[in-house]
C-alpha positions, -999 to +999 in steps of 0.1 A: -650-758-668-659-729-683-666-707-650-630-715-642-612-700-674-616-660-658-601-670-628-570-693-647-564-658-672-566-634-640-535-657-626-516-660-657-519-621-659-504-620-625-478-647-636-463-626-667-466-592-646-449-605-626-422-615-647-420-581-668-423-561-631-391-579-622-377-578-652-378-542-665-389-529-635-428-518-625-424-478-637-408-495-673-439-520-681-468-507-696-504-521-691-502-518-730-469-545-729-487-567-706-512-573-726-486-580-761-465-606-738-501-623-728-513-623-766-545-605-754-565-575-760-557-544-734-596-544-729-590-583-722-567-571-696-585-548-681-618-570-676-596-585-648-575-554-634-586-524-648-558-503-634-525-510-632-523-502-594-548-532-592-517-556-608-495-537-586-518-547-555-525-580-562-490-591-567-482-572-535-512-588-512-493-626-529-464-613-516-476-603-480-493-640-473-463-658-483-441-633-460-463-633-431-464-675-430-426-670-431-418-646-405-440-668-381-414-691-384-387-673-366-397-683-331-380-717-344-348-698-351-326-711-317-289-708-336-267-696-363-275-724-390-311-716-386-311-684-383-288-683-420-318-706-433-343-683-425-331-653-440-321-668-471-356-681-471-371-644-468-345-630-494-357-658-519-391-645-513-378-609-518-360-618-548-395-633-563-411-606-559-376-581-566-397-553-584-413-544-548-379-536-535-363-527-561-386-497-570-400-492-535-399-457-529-413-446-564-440-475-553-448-462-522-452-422-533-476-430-558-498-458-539-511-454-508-523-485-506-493-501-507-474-472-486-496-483-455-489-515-459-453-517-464-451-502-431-470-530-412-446-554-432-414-533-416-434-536-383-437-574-385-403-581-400-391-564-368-411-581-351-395-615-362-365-603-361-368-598-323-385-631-315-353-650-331-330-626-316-347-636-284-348-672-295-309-675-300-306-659-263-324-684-247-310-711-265-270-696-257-260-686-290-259-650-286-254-631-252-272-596-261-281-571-235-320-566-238-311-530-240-295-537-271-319-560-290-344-532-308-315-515-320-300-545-335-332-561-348-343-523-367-303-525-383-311-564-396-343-555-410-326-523-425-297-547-442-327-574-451-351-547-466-322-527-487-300-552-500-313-557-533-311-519-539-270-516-525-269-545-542-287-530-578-264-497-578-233-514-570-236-535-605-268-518-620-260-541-651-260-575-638-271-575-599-309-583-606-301-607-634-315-647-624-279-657-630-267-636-605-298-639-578-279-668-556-245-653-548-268-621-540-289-633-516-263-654-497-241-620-498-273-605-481-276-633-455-238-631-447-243-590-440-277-596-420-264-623-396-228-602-390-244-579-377-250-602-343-209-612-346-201-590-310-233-611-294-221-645-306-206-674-286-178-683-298-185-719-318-212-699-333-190-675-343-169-701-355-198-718-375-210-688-390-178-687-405-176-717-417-211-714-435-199-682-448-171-700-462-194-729-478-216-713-492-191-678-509-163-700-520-160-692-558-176-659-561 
């Protein structure tokens, strides 16, 4: 049992980073806080990460494995009510790991790490992006000119990657608040899938409607 306590305080670290990272945001928590929340010494803390780029990483190499099982998904995507499940899916992963977007370029300028591999995420959520774009053709719920479909898959992963931060400066108070995180990401959804409106046949049209409808009504 005892070989097993390390590994149980390395993932509890993670767990109340992770919290304070999304929280205050990463450049606003101090190794120094970490360690006060977790009731523990900072040389404690730094046994398991001694820097905090190594928090920083490990929270972001989480994040990456749960994204990458996700966006193999999309080759299931074959209309509009799975293709609204599935990006509500990746923006509840986004939101649990908010921090990462929220502070993304001072992130990426100071980590290089991390700035290497936020591009191969961009390149694989593109990726996904195109396989359910050319799912829904196949399957007739979209009529897109192949021409058209890199364009349109770079704009959804634009909308998908930046929503949190349109959505952060147009209410800086409230917008990253738990209350707040399910109107958010279905706002972010609705915006994402819009953007295939001109490619969609018409009952889908009509359906993304009415689960824009469904699932806004009250906000």
């Amino acid at each position: 049992m005892a070989k097993k306590a390390p590994r149980r305080t390395a993932e509890r670290i993670l767990e109340v980073t992770l919290d304070l990272f999304n929280r205050f945001g990463e450049p606003n928590v101090s190794t120094t806080l970490i360690s006060n929340e977790l009731g523990i010494s900072p040389g404690n803390l730094y046994y398991h990460y001694p820097a905090k780029d190594e928090l920083i990483n490990s929270l972001f190499d989480r994040y990456e494995r749960a994204l990458n099982e996700l966006l193999n998904a999309s080759d299931g995507v074959r209309d509009v009510e799975d293709a609204w499940f599935y990006l509500h899916t990746q923006f509840e992963l986004i939101w649990q790991y908010r921090f990462l977007y929220r502070d993304l370029n001072d992130l990426l300028s100071k980590n290089r790490r991390l700035e290497t591999h936020f591009q191969l995420v961009l390149k694989n959520k593109t990726r996904a992006i195109r396989t359910l774009l050319d799912g829904m053709n196949r399957s007739g719920a979209i009529a897109i000119d192949s021409r058209e479909v890199d364009a349109t898959a770079t704009s959804m992963v634009v909308v998908l990657t930046y929503w949190l931060s349109f959505e952060y400066v147009r209410d800086p108070r409230n917008a990253l608040e738990p209350a707040n995180a399910q109107a958010a990401l279905l706002r972010g959804a609705h915006h994402v899938l819009n953007l295939l409106v001109p490619y969609l046949e018409a009952s889908q049209r009509a359906h993304l409607m009415s689960l824009v409808d469904a699932y806004t009504r009250g906000e």
